[in-house]
C-alpha positions in Angstrom: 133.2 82.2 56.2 134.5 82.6 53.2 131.4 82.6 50.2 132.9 83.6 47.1 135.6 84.2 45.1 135.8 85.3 42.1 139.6 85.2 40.3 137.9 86.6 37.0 141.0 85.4 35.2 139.2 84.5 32.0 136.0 83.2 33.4 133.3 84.0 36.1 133.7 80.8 38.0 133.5 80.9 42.5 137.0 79.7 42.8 135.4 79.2 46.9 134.4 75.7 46.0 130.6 76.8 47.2 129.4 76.7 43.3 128.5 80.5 42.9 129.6 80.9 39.5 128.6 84.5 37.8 127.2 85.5 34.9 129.0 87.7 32.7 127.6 90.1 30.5 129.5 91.8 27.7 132.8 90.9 29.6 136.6 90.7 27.9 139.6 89.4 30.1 143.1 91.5 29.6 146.0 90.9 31.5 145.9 92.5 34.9 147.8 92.5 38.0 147.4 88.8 38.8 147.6 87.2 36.0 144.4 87.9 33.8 141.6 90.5 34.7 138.1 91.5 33.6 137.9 94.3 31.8 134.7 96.8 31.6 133.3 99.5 30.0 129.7 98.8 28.8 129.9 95.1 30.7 129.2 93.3 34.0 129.2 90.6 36.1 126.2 89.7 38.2 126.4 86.8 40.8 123.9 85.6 43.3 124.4 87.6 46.5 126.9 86.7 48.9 126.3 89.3 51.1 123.8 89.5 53.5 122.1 92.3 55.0 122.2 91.3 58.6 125.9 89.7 58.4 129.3 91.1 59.1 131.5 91.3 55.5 134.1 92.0 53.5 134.5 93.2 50.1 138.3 92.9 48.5 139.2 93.7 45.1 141.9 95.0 42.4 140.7 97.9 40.9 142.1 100.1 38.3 139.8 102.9 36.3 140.6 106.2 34.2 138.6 108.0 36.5 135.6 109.3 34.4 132.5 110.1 35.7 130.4 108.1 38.0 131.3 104.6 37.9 130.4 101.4 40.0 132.7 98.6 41.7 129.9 96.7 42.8 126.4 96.8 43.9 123.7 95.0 45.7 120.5 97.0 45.6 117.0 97.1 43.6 116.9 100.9 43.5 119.5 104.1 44.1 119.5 104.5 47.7 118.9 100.9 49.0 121.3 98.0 49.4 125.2 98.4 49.6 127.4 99.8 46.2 131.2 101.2 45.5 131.4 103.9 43.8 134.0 105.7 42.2 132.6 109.6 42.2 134.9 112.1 40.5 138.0 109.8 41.6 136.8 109.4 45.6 135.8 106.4 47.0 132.5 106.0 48.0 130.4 103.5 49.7 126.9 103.9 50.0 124.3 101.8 52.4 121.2 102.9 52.0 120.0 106.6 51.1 120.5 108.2 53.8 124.4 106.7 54.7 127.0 108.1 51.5 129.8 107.8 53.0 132.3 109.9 51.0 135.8 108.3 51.9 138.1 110.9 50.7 140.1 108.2 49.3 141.3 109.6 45.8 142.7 107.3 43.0 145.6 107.5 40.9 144.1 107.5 36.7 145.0 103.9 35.5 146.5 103.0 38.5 146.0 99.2 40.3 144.9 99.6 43.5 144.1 97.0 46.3 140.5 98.0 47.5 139.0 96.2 51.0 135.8 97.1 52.3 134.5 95.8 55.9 131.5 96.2 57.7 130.4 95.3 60.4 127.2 96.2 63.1 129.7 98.8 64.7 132.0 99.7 62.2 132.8 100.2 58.7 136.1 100.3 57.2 138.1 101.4 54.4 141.4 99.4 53.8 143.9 100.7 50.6 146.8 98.5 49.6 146.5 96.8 52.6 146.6 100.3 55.0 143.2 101.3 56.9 142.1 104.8 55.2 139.3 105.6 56.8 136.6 104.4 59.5 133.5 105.2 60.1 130.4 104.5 63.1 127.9 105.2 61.1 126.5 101.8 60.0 122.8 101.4 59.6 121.1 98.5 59.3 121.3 97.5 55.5 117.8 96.8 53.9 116.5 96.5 50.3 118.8 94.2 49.0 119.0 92.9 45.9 119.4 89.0 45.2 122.2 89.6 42.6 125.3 91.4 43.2 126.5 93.3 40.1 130.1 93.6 39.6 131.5 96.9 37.1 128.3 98.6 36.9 125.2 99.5 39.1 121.7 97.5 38.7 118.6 98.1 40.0 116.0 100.4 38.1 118.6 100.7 35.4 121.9 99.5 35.1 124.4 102.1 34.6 127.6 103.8 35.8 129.9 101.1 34.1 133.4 100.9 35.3 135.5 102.5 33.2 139.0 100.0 34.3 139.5 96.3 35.3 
């Protein structure tokens, strides 16, 4: 079931039809690789949640970033170590459910390069899809607890918000 979707092509509205419009924060729209894009640096997008912790999901994004430092494709947590996030750690993909569950992809980036980014989890399996090709899999899939009722999109939330996306 599909419960949001988010076009970000000059405004935060759920192009699903299911009314979950986000609020932006700090946000400009650029062109991107579909037509417009939201760009980040100190900004983000929080929605109400669309994932939840006991369901099977997807994540699937465009995603381009210069690479610098820790940075955050989205989150869903109230504190580091809880919930489910994207990061971007010294150009590798990583996903992280929960404290004890980093899973460090090995997927490195291009520098200011789009890539097509799909994350799915499920109760057996996660999975790491790039520009359309599976990456990476993984077993390992705890149980997902702690989550936040927002989803942040370009920057991490929780005790502090942080780690902005440095891309679109």
């Amino acid at each position: 079931m599909l419960r949001a979707w988010y076009k970000l092509d000059g405004d935060g509205k759920d192009s699903s039809g299911n009314g979950n419009d986000a609020i932006l924060s700090n946000v400009t729209f650029e062109s991107g690789k579909i037509g417009n894009c939201a760009n980040f640096s100190t900004a983000n997008i929080i929605l109400d949640n669309p994932i939840n912790s006991a369901s099977d999901f997807t994540v699937s994004f465009w995603g381009k970033s210069n690479l610098v430092s820790t940075q955050c494709f989205g989150c869903s947590r109230y504190a580091v170590g809880e919930g489910f996030s994207i990061f971007l750690i010294e150009g590798s993909i990583r996903i992280d459910t929960n404290s004890a569950y980093h899973w460090d992809t090995g997927c490195l980036l291009s520098a200011d390069t789009w890539t097509h980014i799909t994350v799915v989890k499920t109760s057996s399996v996660k999975k790491l899809f790039i520009n359309g090709t599976l990456f990476a899999s993984t077993t390992e899939v705890p149980e997902l607890v702690t989550f936040s009722s927002d989803y942040s999109i370009g920057a991490s939330i929780g005790t502090s918000t942080g780690n902005y996306l440095v891309g679109k």
